[in-house]
C-alpha positions in Angstrom: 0.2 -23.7 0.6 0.8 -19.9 -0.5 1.2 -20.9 -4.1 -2.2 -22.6 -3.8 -4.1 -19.7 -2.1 -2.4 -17.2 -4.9 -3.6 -19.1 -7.1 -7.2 -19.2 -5.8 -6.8 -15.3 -5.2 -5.7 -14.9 -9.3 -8.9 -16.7 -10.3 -11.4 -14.9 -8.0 -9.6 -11.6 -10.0 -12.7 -12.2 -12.6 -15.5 -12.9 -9.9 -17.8 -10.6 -8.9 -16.8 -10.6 -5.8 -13.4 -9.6 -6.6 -13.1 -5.6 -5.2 -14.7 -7.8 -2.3 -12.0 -9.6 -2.1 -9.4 -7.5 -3.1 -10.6 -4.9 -0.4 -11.1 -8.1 2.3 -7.4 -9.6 1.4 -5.9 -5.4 1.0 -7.4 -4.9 4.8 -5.9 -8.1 6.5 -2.6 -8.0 5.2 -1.8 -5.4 6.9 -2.5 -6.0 10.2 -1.9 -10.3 10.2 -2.3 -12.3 6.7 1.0 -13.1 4.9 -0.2 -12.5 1.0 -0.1 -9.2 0.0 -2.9 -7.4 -2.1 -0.7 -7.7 -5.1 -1.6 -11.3 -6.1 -5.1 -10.0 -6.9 -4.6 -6.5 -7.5 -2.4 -6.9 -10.5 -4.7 -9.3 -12.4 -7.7 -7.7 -11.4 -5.7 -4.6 -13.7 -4.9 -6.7 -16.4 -8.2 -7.8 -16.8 -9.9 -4.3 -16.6 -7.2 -1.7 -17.6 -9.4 1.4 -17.8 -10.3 0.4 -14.1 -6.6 0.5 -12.8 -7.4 3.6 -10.7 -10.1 2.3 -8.8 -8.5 -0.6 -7.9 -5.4 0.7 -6.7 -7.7 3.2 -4.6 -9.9 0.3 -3.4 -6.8 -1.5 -2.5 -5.3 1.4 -1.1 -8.3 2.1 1.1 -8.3 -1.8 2.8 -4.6 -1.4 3.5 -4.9 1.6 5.3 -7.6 0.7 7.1 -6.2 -3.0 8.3 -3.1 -1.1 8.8 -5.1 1.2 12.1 -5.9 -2.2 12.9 -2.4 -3.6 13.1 -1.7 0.1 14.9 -4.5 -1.1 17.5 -2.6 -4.7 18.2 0.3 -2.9 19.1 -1.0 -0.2 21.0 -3.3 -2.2 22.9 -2.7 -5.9 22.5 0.8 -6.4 22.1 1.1 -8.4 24.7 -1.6 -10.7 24.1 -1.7 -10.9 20.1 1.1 -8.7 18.5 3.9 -10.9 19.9 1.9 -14.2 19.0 2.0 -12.4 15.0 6.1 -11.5 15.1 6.4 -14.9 16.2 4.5 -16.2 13.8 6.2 -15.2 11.0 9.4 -15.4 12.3 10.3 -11.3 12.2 11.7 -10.9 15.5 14.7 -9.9 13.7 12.7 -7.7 11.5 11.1 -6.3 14.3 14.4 -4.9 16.1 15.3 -3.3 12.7 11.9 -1.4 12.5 12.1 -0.7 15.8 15.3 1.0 15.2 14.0 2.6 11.5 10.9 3.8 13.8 12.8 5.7 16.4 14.6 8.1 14.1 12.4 8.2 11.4 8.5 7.3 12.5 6.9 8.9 9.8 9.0 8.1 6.9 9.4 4.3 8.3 5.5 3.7 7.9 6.0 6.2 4.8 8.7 3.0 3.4 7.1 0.5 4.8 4.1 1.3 2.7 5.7 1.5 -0.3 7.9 -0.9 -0.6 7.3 -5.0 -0.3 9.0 -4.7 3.0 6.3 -6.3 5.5 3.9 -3.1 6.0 1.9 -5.2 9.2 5.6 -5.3 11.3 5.3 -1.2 10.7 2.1 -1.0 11.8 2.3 -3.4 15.1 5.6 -1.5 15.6 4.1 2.5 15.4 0.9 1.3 17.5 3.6 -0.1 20.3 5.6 3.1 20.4 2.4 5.2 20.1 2.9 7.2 17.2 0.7 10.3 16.4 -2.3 8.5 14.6 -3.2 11.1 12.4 0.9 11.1 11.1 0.4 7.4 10.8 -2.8 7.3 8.7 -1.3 10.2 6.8 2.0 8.2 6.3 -0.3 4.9 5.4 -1.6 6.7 2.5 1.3 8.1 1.0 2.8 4.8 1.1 0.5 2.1 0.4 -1.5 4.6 -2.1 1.8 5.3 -3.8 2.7 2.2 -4.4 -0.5 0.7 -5.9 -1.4 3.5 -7.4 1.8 3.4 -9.2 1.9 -0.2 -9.7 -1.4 -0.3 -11.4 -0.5 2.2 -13.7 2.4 0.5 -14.6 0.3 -2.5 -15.5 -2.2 0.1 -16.9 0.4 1.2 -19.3 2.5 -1.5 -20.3 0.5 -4.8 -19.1 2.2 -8.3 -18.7 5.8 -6.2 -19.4 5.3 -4.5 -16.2 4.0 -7.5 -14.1 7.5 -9.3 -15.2 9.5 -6.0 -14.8 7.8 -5.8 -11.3 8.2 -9.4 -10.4 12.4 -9.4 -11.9 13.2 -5.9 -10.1 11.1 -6.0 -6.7 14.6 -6.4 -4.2 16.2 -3.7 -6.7 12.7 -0.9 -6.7 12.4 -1.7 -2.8 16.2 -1.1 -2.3 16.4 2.3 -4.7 13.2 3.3 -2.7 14.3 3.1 1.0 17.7 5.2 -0.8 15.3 7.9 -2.0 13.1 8.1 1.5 16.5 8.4 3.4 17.9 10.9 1.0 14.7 13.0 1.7 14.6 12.7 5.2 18.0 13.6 5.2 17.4 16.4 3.3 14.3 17.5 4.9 16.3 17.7 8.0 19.1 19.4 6.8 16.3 22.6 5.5 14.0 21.7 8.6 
């Protein structure tokens, strides 16, 4: 089923709907869908390279946005939708971790989840349940989600296909070096804070 909807998501890359789409599929991601942005994102790039900043800001800008929404779910209908969604996709597990990553870290746990293909709408469910600081939140959303597309399409900017396989061959090893480098600072920033 996913393979088929990526695949429909690949060829409306070249439509003119596609920011449309890339801003509609960016947005619901992060609050409930399970495909991320990527899947039309990164050919949207390849097909207009010069573009690659806009469309990581586009993408960027529906992420954050679905991301208040996923905030909202938890803050206000946990209870009624935000269990229904863990459930659904089976991250019960992953929601005691984050849960856990939230506590001591808040900021820099929406900050990572953002970043890193780690499932950014169990971060935002999570920071709406514990009621984190909104503004730190947004702030943290993007950091994270505009770091990594913003990064990612100029990777694919820069080197094309080469990046897309680099990306695709290294994801578990980038996510992992990442959530080293946000504990390192966080450890760091509390050592000089």
């Amino acid at each position: 089923m996913f393979e088929n909807l990526r695949a429909k998501m690949e060829k409306s890359a070249n439509s003119k709907w596609a920011v449309v789409t890339l801003m509609a599929v960016s947005f619901i991601e992060s609050s409930f869908f399970p495909l991320p942005p990527d899947v039309i994102l990164i050919p949207m790039i390849i097909l207009k390279k010069k573009k690659w900043v806009y469309y990581s800001v586009v993408c960027t800008a529906g992420s954050v946005v679905g991301g208040l929404v996923g905030y909202l779910i938890g803050y206000q209908f946990y209870n009624l939708l935000g269990v229904k969604l863990i459930g659904f996709y089976h991250a019960q597990h992953q929601f005691a971790l984050v849960e856990s990553f939230y506590r001591q870290y808040g900021f820099f746990a929406v900050f990572t989840a953002g970043f890193t293909p780690i499932p950014y709408k169990v971060f935002t469910i999570v920071a709406g349940v514990f009621k984190m600081n909104v503004a730190s939140f947004t702030i943290a959303s993007i950091f994270g989600r505009g770091g990594r597309f913003l990064l990612e399409g100029f990777l694919i900017f820069k080197y094309g296909e080469k990046a897309v396989v680099f990306l695709e061959k290294h994801a578990i090893l980038a996510t992992i070096l990442t959530i080293v480098l946000v504990i390192l600072a966080v450890v760091l920033w509390k050592m000089w804070v």
